[in-house]
N, C-alpha and C positions, 0 to 999 in steps of 0.2 A: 547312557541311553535315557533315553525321554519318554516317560510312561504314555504321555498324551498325541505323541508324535509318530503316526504308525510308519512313516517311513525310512523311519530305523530299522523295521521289519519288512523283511518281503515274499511271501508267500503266496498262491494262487492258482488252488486246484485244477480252474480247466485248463492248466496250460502245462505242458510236459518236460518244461522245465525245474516243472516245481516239482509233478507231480505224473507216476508214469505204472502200469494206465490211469485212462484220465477214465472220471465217471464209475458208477460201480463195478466190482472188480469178481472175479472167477474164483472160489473154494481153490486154496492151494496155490492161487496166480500170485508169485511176487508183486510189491508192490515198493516202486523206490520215491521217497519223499526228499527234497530238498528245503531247506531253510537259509535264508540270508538275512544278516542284520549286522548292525553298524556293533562294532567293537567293544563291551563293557569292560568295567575295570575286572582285571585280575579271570578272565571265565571259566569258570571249573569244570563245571557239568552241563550239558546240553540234550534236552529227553523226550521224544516221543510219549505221548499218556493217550492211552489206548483202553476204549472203554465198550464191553459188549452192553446193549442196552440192557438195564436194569443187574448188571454186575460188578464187582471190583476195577479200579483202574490196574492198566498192566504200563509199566515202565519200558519203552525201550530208551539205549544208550544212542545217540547220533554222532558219528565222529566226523572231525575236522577233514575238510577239502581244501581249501582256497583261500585267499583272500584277495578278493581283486583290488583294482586302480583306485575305487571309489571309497575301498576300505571296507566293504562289508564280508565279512568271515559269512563261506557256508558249510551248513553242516548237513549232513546225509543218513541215511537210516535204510534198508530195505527188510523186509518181513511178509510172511504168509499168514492169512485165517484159514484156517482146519475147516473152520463151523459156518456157515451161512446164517448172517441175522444182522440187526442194525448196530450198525459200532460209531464210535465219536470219539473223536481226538482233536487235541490240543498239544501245544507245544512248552515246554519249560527250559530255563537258565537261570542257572545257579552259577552266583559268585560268592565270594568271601565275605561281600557285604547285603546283598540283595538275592532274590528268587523271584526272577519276571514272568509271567503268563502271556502266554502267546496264542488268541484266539481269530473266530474271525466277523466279521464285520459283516454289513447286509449286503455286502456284496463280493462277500464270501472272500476280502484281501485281509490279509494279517495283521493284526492291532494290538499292540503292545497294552496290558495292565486291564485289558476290558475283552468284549468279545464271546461271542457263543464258539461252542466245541464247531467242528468242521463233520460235516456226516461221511462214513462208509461205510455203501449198502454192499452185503457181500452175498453175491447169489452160486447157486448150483445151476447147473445147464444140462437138464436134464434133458430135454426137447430141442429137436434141430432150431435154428433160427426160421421161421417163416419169410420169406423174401420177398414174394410175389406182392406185396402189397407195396412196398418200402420204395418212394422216387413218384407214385402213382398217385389216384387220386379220388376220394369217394363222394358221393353222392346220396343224402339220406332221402327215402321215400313214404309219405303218409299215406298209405296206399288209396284209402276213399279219395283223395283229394288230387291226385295227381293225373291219373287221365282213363277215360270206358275204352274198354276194348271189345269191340266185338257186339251181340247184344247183352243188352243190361242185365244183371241179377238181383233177382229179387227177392228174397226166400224167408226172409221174415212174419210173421202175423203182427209184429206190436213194438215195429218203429216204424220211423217218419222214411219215406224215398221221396228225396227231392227233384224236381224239375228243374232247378234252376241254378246249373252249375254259375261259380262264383256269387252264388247268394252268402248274408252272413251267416254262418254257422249259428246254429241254438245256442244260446247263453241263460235264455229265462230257466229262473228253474219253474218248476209244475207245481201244483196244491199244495204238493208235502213240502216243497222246499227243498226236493231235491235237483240238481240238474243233473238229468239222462245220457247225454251226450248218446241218442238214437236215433240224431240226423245223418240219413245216408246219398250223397251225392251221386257212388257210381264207379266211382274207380276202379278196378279192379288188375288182376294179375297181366291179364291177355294185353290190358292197356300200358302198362309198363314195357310189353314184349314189343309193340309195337311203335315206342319211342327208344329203341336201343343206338337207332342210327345218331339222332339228336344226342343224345349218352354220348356217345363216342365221342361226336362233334367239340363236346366240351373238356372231353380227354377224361372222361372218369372212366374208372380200372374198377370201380367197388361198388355195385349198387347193395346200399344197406336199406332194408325193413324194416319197417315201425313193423312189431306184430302183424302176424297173418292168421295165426290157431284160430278155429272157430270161438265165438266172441258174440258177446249179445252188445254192446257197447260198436262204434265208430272205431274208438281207438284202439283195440284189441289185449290191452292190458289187463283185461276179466278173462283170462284164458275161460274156453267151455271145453274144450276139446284138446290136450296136446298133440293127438293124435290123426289133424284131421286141418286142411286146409279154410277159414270160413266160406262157403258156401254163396257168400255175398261177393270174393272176392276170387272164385274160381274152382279149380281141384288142384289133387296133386301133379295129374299132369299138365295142367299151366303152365305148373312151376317148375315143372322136370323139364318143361319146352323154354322157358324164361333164360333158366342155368346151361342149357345148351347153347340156346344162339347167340345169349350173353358171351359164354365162352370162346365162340366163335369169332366175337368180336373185340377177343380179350379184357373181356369183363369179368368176374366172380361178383356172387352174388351173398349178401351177409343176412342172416336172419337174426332176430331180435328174441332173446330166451330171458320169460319171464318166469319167475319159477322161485319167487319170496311170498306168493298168493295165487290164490285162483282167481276166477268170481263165484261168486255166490251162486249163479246162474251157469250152472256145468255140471257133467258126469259127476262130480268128484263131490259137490260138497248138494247141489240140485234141489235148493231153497225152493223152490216153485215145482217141482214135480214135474217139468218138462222133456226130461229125461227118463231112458228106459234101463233109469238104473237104481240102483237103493245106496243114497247119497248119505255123505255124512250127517247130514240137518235132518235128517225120516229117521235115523233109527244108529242107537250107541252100537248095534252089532255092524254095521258099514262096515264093508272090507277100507272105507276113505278114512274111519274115523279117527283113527290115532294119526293121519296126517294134521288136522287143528285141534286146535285146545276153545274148548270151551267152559265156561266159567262160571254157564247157567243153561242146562241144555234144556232146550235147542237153538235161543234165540240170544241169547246172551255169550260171543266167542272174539279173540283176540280177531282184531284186521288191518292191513295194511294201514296205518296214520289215523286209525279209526274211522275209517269208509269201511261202511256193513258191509256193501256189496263184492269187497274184496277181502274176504277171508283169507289167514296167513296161514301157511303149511309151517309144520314143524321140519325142516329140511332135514336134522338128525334123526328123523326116521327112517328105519331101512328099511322099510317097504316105499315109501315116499324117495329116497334117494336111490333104491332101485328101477323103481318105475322112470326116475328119467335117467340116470346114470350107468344103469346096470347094461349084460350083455343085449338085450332086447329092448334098452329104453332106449326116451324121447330122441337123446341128444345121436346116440349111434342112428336111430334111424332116420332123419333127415340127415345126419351128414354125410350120412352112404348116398344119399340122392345125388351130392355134387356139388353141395353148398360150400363156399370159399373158406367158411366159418361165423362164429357167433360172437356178438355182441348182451353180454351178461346185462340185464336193469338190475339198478341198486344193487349192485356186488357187494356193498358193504353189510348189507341184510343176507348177506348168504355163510355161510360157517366155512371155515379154510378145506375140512376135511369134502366138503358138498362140492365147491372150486375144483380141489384135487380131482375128485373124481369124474366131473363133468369134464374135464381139460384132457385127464387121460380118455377118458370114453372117445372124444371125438380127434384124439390124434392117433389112436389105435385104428380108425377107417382113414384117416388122410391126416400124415405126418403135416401137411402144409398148411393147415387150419390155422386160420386166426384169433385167438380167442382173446377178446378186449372187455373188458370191465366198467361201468361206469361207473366212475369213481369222481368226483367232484372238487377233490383236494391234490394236493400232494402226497400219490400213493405209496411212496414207497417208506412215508412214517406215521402212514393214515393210523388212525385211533378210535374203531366205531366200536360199540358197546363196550366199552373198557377191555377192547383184546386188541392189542398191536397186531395189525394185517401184513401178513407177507405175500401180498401181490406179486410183487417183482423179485422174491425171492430163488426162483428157480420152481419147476415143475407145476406151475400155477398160470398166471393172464401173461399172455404176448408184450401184452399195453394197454393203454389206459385211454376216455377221454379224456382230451388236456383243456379240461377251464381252466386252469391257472394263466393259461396263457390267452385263452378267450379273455379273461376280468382284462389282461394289462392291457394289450390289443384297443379293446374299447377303450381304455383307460386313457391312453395315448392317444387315441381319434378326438374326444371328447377334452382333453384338460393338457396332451402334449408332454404327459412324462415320462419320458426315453429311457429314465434312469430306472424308473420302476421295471420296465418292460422288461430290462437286459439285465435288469437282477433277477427276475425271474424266471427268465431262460437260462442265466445260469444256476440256478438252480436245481432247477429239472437236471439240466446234463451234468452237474456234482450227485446226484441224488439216484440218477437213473440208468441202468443197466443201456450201453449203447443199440443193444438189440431193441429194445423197450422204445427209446427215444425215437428211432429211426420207423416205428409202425405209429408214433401217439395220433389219435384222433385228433387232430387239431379244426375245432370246432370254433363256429361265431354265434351261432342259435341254433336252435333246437325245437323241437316238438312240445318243450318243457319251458322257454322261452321265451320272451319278444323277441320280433324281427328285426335283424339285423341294422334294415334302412330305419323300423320307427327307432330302435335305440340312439341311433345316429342325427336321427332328427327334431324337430320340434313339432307335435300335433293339437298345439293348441289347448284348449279346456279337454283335460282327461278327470276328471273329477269323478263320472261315473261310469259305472260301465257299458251303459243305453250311448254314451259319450264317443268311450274307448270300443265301441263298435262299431261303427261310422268313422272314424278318427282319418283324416290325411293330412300329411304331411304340407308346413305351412312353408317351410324352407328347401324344397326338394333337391334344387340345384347343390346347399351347400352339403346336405345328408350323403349327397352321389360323391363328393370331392370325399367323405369321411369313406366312403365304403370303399372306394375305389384304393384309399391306403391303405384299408382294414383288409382287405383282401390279398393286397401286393403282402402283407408281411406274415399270414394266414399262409399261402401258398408258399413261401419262400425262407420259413424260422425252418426248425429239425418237425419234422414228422410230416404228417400225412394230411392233408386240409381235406376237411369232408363240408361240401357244401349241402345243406338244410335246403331241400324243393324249391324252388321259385326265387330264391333269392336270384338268381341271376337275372328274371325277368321281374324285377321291382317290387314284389309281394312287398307290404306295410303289415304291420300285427300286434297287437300286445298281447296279453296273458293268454293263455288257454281258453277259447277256442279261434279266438283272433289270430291266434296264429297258424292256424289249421285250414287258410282259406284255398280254395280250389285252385290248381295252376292258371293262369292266364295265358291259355295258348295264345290267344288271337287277340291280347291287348299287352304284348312283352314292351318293359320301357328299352328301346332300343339300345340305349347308350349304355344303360349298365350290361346289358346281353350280348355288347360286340367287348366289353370288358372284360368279362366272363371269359369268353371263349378266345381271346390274346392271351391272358393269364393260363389259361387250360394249355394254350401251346407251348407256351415258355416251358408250362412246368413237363413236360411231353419231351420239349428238345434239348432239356436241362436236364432231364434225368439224371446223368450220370454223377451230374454234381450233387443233386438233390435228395437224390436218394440216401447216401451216407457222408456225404460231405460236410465237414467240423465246419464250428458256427464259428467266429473270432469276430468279437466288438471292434469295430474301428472308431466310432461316435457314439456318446448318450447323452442329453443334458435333455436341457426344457425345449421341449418341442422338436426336438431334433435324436435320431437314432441312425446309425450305420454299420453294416455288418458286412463280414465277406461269408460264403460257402464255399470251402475249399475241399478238393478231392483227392489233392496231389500231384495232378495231372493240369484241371484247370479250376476256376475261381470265376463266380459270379459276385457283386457288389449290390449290394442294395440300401438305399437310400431315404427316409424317410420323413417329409418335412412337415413339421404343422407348428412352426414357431412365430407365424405372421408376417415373416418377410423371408425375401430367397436367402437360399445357402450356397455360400463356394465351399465347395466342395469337392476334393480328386483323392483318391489313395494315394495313400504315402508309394505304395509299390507300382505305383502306376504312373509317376511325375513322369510327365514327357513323352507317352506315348498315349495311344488313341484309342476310347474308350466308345462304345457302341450302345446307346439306350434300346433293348429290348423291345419296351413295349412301340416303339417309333423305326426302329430300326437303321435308326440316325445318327451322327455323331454328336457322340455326348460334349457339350459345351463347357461343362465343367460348375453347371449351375442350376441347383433344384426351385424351381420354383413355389410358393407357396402352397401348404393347399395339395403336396402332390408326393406320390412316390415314387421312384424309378429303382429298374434293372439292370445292370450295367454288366457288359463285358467286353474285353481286353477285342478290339475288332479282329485283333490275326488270329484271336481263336474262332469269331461271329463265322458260322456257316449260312449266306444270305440265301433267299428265296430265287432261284434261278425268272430271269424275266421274262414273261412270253411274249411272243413278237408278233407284235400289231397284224392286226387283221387289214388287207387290203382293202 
């Protein structure tokens, strides 16, 4: 054997020849592991090294299988974990003369003499799988900026209401130096209600909420109220009317639960005395005050990234985590109203025991809750304040947002590296519970963001921010050929693609509050909005496959990525090119029969052009658009 030569070895979690189940595994669920490797002299012993995080390694024995044509001996192992938590293994062979390590590689294949452990995440399944989301497709919503319904509200004394929808949002800051973010455009709830048909149009299943809780801020991350719809944005039964006719139209609707801070400006902590309450800030007897820490009372107290205005809760309060977790709190009562479920901000600021108990609170009113976490890494060996998180453990988050897969996404629009992307996807599905994998937010921008097209494009001198307010795009054509990839493989990887407001109708943005600007009803760029909504039907009439259909690389290099989604039953192909000239291109499973390009509904020539992505299916499975017959 040849230390430096991993093809001596052959190993390869996502595939269940090696490795069965594939992805993290079930408390108690067998697990059978396969190894193959070219012949040493003399082989003695052959061992599974099984490690729970932060404990002793455990030895399993692997016994002899086979040896095929090519001469590689395999050796097999199967074993259960009792315990759920993060475990690592690696492989060992001992002979008479030598003891080889067997790790794996950044792309998770077997490597002789070098190599990280290989992860498995072992979860309990305490909570049915939520389904209703999984094949479908979401939609995030900033609620000021997306569309009036109705007449306008106005209910503020000391912010800004603007006239002039798609104006730029405020960026200056004011005397202090602070920036307010107290420009309010108008949007509200009833206006969402009355874009549901457009919704559907695009095939979204999941309308998500930026914050709604009454809020002295646009953005509504200063909760004032948990208990109380903002006022600028409607009532509760808006919202009770929103979640209906949403549903109607097999939509669910996700609300956005902030709850690592208040604001300053609320019931609970009521800096300013606008409240008809006795806040934590007036007086150390506050029924609020043991929810923050302060450090020089009354003006000196922990806050969110240190913004005053957003004072932190101590979440291990049990008056704090009764108030929203308990039998009468926040979380049970909005989710009795009929909300689909909740999306967690900064779950990694929240304590496992606060999680637990928000999770149970709202699957005890509806077992089919989704409950998603923003998590920003790779959650399932995430490490925030020096305490390993067990998100995807069992009895905790559904799923996660998936940046990982957003960074590569761009990553590959921008610089063409197929190998990064599909290492990273496999990844996730070594790393992630298939329930998990099949809900992930698969996200391109955010609220938190730049936009999608300026990330994709070129805007010229951004040097300052008076700059990057005004900023358009100087390349627009090539920015659309980027998005329109970023979107084909956004829609079409494992999970869930939630599209961020406007993107489909050309929004451009950088940082916060540029990316906050007003929908453009009546100035949509067409060509990306009839892309949008081809994409939206594919994934609509793809469901079957897309919903839980295994991912399998067929291609990855420079500029170039190809994948299948297979069900069992049937297999989509997808394609993706940005290497600066065409790709031939045919599955190996497909030589010789007739391949149908989705978004064209054409036969596929066997040839991706630059510059482009395509969807590809086997034409005797394609079920075409019946043709209506000409009008006389």
């Amino acid at each position: 054997m040849n230390d430096n030569d991993k093809k001596t070895v052959l190993y390869f979690p996502n595939r269940e020849e090696y490795k069965k189940p594939l992805g993290a595994v079930k408390v108690g669920e067998p697990v059978r592991l396969n190894l193959m490797f070219s012949r040493p002299s003399n082989p003695a012993e052959v061992f599974l090294v099984l490690t729970k995080d932060g404990e002793e390694d455990v030895y399993y024995p692997m016994s002899y299988v086979t040896t095929n044509i090519n001469g590689m001996m395999e050796y097999t192992v199967t074993f259960t974990v009792t315990t759920r938590g993060l475990y690592f293994y690696r492989y060992i062979i001992n002979t008479e003369e030598h003891q080889y390590r067997i790790a794996g590689d950044e792309d998770l294949n077997a490597l002789l003499g070098k190599g990280t452990d290989w992860q498995l995440t072992v979860y309990e399944e305490e909570y049915k799988e939520p389904e209703w989301l999984e094949g479908g497709m979401m939609y995030q919503i900033f609620v000021d900026r997306f569309n009036i319904g109705g007449d306008r509200l106005t209910t503020k004394s000391d912010v800004v209401y603007r006239d002039d929808w798609g104006g730029v949002p405020e960026y200056r800051p004011d005397e202090n130096g602070k920036i307010l973010n107290n420009d309010f455009f108008g949007g509200n709830i009833k206006g969402i209600t009355k874009k549901l048909g457009y919704l559907k149009s695009l095939g979204v299943t999941c309308i998500y909420l930026n914050p709604i809780f009454e809020a002295h801020s646009n953005h509504k991350y200063d909760t004032g109220n948990y208990r109380k719809v903002d006022p600028d944005f409607g009532t509760a039964d808006d919202l009770k009317e929103l979640i209906k006719k949403a549903g109607k139209k097999g939509m669910k609707v996700m609300l956005d639960g902030v709850f690592s801070h208040t604001g300053d400006d609320s019931i609970y902590f009521n800096k300013y005395g606008k409240y008809d309450s006795v806040g934590a800030y007036a007086s150390k007897g506050s029924a609020y005050s043991d929810w923050y820490t302060f450090t020089e009372f009354p003006d000196k107290y922990n806050s969110w990234w240190g913004i005053d205005i957003l004072p932190e809760v101590n979440e291990d309060n049990p008056a704090y985590d009764e108030y929203i977790n308990g039998e009468d709190g926040i979380i049970r009562y909005w989710t009795e109203m009929g909300i689909g479920g909740w999306r967690f901000d900064v779950a990694d600021e929240l304590p496992d025991k606060f999680l637990d108990r928000a999770v149970h609170a709202a699957k005890s009113v509806n077992p089919d809750a989704v409950m998603l976490g923003e998590v920003w890494e790779d959650a399932s060996n995430k490490v925030a304040y020096s305490t390993r998180r067990r998100y995807l453990q069992g009895g905790q988050l559904d799923s996660v947002t998936n940046y990982p897969f957003k960074s590569d996404i761009l990553n590959f629009c921008l610089s063409g590296d197929g190998v990064k992307l599909n290492n990273t996807v496999n990844f996730i599905l070594n790393n992630y519970p298939k329930r998990v994998v099949d809900n992930l937010m698969n996200l391109l921008d955010t609220h938190d963001t730049a936009r999608l097209l300026t990330v994709l494009g070129d805007s010229g001198d951004t040097s300052t921010r008076d700059k990057r307010a005004n900023a358009k795009l100087t390349n627009l054509d090539e920015a659309i050929k980027r998005l329109k990839i970023a979107v084909t493989l956004q829609y079409t990887l494992p999970g869930v693609p939630c599209v961020y407001y406007g993107d489909e109708a050309g929004l451009e943005g950088f940082e916060d509050p540029f990316n906050r600007r007003c929908m453009p009803w009546d100035n949509k760029n067409k060509e990306i909005f009839r892309f949008y909504k081809k994409m939206g039907k594919i994934r609509t009439d793809e469901k079957n496959i897309l919903a839980k259909g295994e991912y399998k690389r067929l291609l990855a290099g420079e500029g170039v990525i190809a994948y299948m989604r297979d069900n069992g039953v049937e297999k989509l192909y997808v394609v993706a090119n940005n290497s600066g000239k065409p790709l031939d291109f045919t599955p190996k499973d497909c030589k010789g029969k007739s391949l149908t390009n989705l978004m064209t509904l054409k036969e596929y020539d066997g040839v991706v052009p630059n510059d482009t992505a395509v969807v590809l299916k086997r034409t005797s499975d394609v079920v075409f658009p019946e043709k209506k017959p000409k009008k006389k």
